[in-house]
C-alpha positions in Angstrom: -12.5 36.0 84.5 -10.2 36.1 87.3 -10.3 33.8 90.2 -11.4 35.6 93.3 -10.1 32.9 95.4 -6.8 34.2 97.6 -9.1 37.6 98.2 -11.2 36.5 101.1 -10.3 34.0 104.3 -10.1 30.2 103.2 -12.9 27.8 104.2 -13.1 24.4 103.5 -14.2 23.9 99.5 -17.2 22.0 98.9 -16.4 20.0 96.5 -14.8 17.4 98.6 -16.8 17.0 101.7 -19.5 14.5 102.2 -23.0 14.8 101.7 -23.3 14.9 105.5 -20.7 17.9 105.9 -22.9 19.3 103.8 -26.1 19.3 105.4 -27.6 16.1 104.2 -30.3 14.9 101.4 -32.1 18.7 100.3 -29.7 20.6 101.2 -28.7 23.5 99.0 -24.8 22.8 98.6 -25.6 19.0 97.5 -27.9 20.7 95.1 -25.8 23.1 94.0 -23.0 20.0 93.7 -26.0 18.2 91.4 -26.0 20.8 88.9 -22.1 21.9 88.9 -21.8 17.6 88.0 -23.7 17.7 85.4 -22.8 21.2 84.1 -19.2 19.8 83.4 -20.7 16.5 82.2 -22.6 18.0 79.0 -19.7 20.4 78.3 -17.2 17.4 78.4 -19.7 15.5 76.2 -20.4 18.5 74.1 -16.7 18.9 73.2 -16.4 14.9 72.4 -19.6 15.2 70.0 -19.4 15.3 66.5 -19.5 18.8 64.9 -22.9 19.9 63.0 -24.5 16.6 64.5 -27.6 15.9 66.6 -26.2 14.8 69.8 -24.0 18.0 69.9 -26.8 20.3 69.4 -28.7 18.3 71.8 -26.4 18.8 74.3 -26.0 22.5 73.6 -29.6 22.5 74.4 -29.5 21.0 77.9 -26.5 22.9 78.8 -28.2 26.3 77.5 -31.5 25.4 79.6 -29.4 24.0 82.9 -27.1 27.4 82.5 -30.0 29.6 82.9 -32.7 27.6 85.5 -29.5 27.1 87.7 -28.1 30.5 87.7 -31.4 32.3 87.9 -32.3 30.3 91.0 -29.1 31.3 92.4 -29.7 35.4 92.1 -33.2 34.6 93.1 -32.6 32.9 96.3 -29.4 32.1 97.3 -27.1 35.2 96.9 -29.8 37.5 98.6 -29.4 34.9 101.5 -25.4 35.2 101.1 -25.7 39.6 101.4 -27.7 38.8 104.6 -25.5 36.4 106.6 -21.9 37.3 104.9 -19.8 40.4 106.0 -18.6 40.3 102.3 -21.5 38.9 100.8 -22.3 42.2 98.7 -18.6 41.9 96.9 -19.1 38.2 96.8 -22.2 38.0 95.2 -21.3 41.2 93.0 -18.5 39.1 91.3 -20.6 36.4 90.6 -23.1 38.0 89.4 -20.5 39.2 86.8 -19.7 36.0 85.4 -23.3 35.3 85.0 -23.8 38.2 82.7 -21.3 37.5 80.7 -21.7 33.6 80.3 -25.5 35.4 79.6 -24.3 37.7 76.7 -22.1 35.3 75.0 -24.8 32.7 75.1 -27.1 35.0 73.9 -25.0 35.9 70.8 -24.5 31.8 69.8 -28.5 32.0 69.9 -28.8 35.1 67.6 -26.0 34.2 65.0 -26.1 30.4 64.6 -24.1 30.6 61.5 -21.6 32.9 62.4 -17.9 31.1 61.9 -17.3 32.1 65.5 -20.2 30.6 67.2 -17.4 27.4 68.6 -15.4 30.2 69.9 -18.1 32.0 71.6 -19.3 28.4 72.9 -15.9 27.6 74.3 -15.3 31.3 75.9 -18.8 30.5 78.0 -17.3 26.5 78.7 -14.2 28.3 80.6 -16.7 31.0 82.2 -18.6 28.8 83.5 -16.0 26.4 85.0 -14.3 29.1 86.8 -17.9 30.5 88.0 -18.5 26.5 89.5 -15.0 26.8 91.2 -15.3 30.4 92.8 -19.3 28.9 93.8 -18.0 25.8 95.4 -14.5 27.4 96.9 -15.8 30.6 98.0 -19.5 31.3 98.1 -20.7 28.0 99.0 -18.5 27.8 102.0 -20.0 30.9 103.5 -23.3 29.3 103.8 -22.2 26.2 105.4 -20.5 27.6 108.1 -23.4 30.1 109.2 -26.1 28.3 108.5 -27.2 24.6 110.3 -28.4 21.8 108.3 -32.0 22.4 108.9 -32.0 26.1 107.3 -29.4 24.5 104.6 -32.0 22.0 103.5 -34.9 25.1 103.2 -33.2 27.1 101.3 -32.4 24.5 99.1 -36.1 23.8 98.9 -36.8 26.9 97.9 -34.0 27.2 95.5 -35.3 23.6 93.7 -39.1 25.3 93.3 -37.4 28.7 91.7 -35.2 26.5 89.2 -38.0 24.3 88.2 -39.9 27.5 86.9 -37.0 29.6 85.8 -35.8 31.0 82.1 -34.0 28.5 80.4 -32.5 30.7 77.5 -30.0 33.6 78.1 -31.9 37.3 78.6 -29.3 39.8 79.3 -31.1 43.1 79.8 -33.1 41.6 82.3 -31.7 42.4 86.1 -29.6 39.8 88.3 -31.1 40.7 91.4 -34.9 40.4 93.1 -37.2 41.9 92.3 -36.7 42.9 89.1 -35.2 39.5 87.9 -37.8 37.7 89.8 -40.7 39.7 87.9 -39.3 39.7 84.7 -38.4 36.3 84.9 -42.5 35.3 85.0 -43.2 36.1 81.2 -39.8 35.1 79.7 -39.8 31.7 81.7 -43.5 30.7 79.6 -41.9 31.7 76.5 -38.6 30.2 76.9 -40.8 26.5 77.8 -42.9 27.1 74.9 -39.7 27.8 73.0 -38.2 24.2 74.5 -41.6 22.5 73.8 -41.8 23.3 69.7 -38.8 24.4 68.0 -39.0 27.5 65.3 -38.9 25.3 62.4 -40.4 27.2 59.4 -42.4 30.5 59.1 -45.1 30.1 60.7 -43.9 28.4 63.9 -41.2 31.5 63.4 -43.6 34.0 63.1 -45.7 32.7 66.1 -42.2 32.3 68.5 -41.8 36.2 67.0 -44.7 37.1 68.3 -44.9 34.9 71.9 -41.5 36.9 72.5 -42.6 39.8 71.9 -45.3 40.1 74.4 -43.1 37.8 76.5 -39.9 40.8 76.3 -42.2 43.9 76.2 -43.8 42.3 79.9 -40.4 41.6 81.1 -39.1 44.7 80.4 -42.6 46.5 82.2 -41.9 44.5 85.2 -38.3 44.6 85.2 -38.3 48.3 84.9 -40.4 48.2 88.1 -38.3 46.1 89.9 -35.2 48.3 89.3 -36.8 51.0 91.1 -37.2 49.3 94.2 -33.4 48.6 93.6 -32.5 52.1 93.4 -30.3 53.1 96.1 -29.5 49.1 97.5 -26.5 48.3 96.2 -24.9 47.4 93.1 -27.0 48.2 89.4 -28.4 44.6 88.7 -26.4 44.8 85.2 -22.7 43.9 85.1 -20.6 46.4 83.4 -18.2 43.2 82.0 -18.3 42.1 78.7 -17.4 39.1 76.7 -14.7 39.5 74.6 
């Protein structure tokens, strides 16, 4: 994934400033600054773990559920609020949303195939996606919202960002859209399943057959719902999906 960095006018990153620059306790860009932390503190730790051992699948886990609350909670609140106050916010947003599919698909495929040979490759490949997402966030997007919006509105949207995250997927989805509404109506059903998912592992048959069958109803109502909510996308912008994939 390229950096998008030198495209668009330089603004102060926001990974430096204090958390008063940045709008105080609550505000969105301290939480964003939360997450992007700890983000890079599980894949450091992940990489130091032991291979095949229980605290390195443990911390795939809470990087895998973190990945997909926090990015989901982005495309849900924050980036429609970006298109609204940023003359570039469409081709911002747009980019972004790029690297989240893919980091999505390549996630997707370590959950599908966790004994292919490649899995550690495919885990790494998402690792550097997902550093260079947290730079273009903090570098370029982020900056946009400080400087149009005060600390008051900074600290409600990050409100309302916090209550969408808290409630959000936690395991990758690709098919479903990046954008409202059809990510946010899809995202009802899989986000149940995906808890229940985090709550009692699929160890053995029957706990397989029953996560089968959860995801099933879960998919088949995302997909309903989704479907609808592409249709009210229809002719506002950019298709939901990104056309990039992993390699």
């Amino acid at each position: 994934m390229p950096a998008h960095h030198e495209q668009h006018p330089a603004l102060p990153s926001v990974a430096g400033q204090s958390p008063a620059e940045l709008g105080g306790p609550g505000s969105i860009l301290l939480r964003q600054r939360r997450d992007h932390a700890e983000l890079d503190r599980l894949m450091t730790a992940h990489r130091a773990a032991a291979p095949g051992g229980p605290e390195r699948d443990r911390l795939w886990h809470a990087f895998v559920r973190l990945v997909f609350s926090h990015a989901f909670a982005e495309e849900t609140v924050l980036w429609p609020v970006l298109r609204r106050i940023a003359p570039d916010g469409e081709e911002l947003t747009g980019r972004v949303e790029e690297e989240h599919q893919a980091i999505n698909e390549l996630l997707a495929r370590v959950e599908r195939d966790p004994e292919d040979p490649r899995r550690q490759e495919w885990a790494e490949q998402a690792f550097r996606f997902v550093r260079e997402d947290i730079r273009d966030e903090e570098d370029v997007l982020l900056p946009r919202l400080r400087a149009a919006l005060d600390d008051r509105r900074l600290r409600r949207v990050g409100a309302a960002w916090e209550a969408v995250r808290l409630s959000a997927p936690t395991h990758p989805h690709p098919a479903v859209s990046r954008r409202p509404p059809g990510n946010a109506l899809a995202g009802v059903p899989l986000s149940a399943f995906d808890r229940l998912r985090d709550l009692f592992p699929t160890t053995g048959p029957t706990a397989r057959r029953t996560a089968l069958a959860l995801g099933a109803l879960a998919v088949t109502g995302a997909v309903v719902l989704g479907a609808r909510g592409r249709s009210r996308e229809a002719g506002g912008g950019p298709a939901g999906r990104s056309r990039r994939r992993p390699r």
